[in-house]
C-alpha positions in Angstrom: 0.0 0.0 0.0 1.2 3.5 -1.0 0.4 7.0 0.1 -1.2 8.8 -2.4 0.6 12.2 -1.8 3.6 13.0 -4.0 5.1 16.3 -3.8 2.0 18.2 -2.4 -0.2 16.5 -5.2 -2.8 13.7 -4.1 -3.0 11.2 -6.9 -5.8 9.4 -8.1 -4.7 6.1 -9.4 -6.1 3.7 -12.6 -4.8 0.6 -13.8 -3.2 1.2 -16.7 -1.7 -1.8 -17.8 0.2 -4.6 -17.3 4.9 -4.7 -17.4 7.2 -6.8 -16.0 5.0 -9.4 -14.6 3.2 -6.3 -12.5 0.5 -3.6 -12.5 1.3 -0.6 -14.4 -0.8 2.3 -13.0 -1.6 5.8 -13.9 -2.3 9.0 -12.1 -4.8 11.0 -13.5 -3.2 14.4 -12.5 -0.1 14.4 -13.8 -0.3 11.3 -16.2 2.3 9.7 -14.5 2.9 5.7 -14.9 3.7 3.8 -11.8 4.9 0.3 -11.2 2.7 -1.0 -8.4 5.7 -3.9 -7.3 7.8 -0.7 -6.6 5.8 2.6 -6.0 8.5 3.8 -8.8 7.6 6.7 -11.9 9.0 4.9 -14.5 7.6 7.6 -17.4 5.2 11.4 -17.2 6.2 14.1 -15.4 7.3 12.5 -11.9 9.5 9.9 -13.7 11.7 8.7 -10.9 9.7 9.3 -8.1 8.3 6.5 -5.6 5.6 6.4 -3.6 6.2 6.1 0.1 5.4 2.5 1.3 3.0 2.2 4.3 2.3 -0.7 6.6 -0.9 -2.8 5.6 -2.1 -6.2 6.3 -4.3 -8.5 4.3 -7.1 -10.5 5.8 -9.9 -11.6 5.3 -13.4 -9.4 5.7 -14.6 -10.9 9.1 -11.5 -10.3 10.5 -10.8 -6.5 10.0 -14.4 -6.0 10.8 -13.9 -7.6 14.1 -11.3 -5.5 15.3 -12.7 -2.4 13.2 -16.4 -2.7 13.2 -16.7 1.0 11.0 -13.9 -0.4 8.5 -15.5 0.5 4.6 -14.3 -0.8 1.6 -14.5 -0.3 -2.1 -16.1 -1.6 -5.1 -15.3 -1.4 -8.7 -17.8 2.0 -10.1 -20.9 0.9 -12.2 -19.6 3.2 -14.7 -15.7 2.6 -15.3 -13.7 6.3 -17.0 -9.9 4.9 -17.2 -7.8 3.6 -19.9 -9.1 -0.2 -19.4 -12.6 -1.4 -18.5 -13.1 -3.1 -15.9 -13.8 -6.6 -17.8 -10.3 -6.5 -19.3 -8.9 -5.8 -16.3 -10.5 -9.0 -15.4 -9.4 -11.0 -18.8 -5.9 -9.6 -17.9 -5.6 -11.3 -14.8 -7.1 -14.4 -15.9 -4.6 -14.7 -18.7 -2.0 -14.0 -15.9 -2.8 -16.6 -14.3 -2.1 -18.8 -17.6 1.1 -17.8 -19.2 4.5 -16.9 -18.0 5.6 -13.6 -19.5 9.5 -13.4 -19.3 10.4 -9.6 -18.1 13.3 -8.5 -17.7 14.8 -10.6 -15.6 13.6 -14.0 -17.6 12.0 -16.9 -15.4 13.2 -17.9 -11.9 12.5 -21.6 -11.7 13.1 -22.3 -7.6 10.0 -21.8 -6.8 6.7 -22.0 -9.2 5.8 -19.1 -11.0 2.4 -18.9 -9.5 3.0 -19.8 -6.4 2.0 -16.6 -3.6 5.3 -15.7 -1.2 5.6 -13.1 1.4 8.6 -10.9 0.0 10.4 -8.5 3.0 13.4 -6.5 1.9 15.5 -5.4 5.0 18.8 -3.1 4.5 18.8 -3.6 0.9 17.8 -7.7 1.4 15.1 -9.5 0.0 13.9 -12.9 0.8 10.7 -14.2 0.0 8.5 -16.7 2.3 6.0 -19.3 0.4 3.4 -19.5 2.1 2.8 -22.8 2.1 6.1 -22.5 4.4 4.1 -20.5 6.7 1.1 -22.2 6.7 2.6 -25.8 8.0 4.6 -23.8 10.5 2.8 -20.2 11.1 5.9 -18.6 13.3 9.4 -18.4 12.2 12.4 -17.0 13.0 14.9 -15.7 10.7 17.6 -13.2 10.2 17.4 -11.1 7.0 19.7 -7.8 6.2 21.5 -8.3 9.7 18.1 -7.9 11.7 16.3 -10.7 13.8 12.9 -11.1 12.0 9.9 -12.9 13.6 7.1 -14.0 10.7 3.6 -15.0 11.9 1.1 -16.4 10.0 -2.7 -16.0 11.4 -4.9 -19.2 9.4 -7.6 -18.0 10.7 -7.6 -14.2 9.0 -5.7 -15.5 6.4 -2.9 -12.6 7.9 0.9 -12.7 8.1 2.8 -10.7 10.3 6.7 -9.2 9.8 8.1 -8.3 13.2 11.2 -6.7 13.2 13.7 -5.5 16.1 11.7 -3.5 18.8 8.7 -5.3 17.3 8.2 -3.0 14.9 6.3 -4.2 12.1 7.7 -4.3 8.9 6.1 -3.6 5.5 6.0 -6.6 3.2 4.3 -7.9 0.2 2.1 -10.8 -1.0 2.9 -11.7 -4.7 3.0 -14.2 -6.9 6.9 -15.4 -7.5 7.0 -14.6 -11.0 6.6 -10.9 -9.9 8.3 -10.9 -6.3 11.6 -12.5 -8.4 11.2 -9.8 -11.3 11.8 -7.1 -9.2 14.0 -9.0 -6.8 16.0 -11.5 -8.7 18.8 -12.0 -6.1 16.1 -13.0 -2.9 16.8 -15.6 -1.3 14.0 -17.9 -0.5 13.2 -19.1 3.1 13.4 -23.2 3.4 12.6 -25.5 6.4 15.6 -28.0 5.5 18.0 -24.7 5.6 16.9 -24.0 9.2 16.7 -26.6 11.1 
């Protein structure tokens, strides 16, 4: 999750398409296009800019409304004004699903391509977590860019949780491999038989 507040603009974001592996999206103020893996400009006016990361989590419904009974969310408008309608948005992410575009960074073949991770970078470090890791073993400890790291996984909201030193919690992301590994092709990948 990103803040939407670049140099004193607020920024309305679209989908705009679809490169390396990841959401392309569009700011309707300053038609600026935005990698969604990264938060970076990467062509308009703010080229080279990145939006500042905040801490999120993803769970399911029930759960955020338990602990936040006024949460809202939002739904796709009944009448759709960017670049892509809403049902190619959804034929894009079906093909996705499907086929295996090669980026830049070609195919990473250690874990499969579709498979969902939890990517952390730390100091400059990136190491991605399968879930299927967490799932059979919901807290692990690990040391990534030189700082203890605690990672829980919460099967009933469906949540993980990054905790770093202090217990501060970290920002992380939820992605398929193919696009965690475009954008970090030299993580390392958390396995059971490595730490234990």
């Amino acid at each position: 999750m990103y803040a939407a507040e670049v140099d004193d603009h607020i920024l309305t974001f679209e989908v705009f398409g679809v490169w390396r592996k990841n959401m392309l999206m569009h700011d309707r103020e300053t038609d600026t296009l935005w990698q969604q893996a990264t938060g970076e400009a990467i062509d308009g006016p703010l080229k080279d800019d990145r939006l500042t990361v905040l801490f999120s989590q993803e769970m399911t419904w029930g759960s955020l409304t338990a602990s936040v009974p006024q949460a809202k969310f939002a739904l796709a408008p009944d009448q759709h004004t960017g670049f892509i309608p809403i049902r190619w948005i959804e034929r894009l992410l079906a093909l996705a699903r499907r086929i295996h575009l090669r980026g830049l960074e070609g195919v990473d073949h250690r874990l499969d391509a579709h498979e969902l991770v939890i990517g952390v970078v730390v100091a400059g470090e990136a190491k991605a977590y399968p879930l299927t890791v967490l799932q059979s073993r919901p807290v692990l400890h690990d040391r990534v860019g030189g700082q203890d790291l605690t990672i829980t996984y919460h099967p009933a909201d469906d949540r993980v949780v990054i905790q770093g030193e202090e217990d501060r919690n970290l920002p992380h992301q939820r992605q398929w491999w193919l696009a965690w590994s475009e954008f970090h092709p030299r993580s390392a990948i958390y396995s059971v038989e490595d730490n234990e």
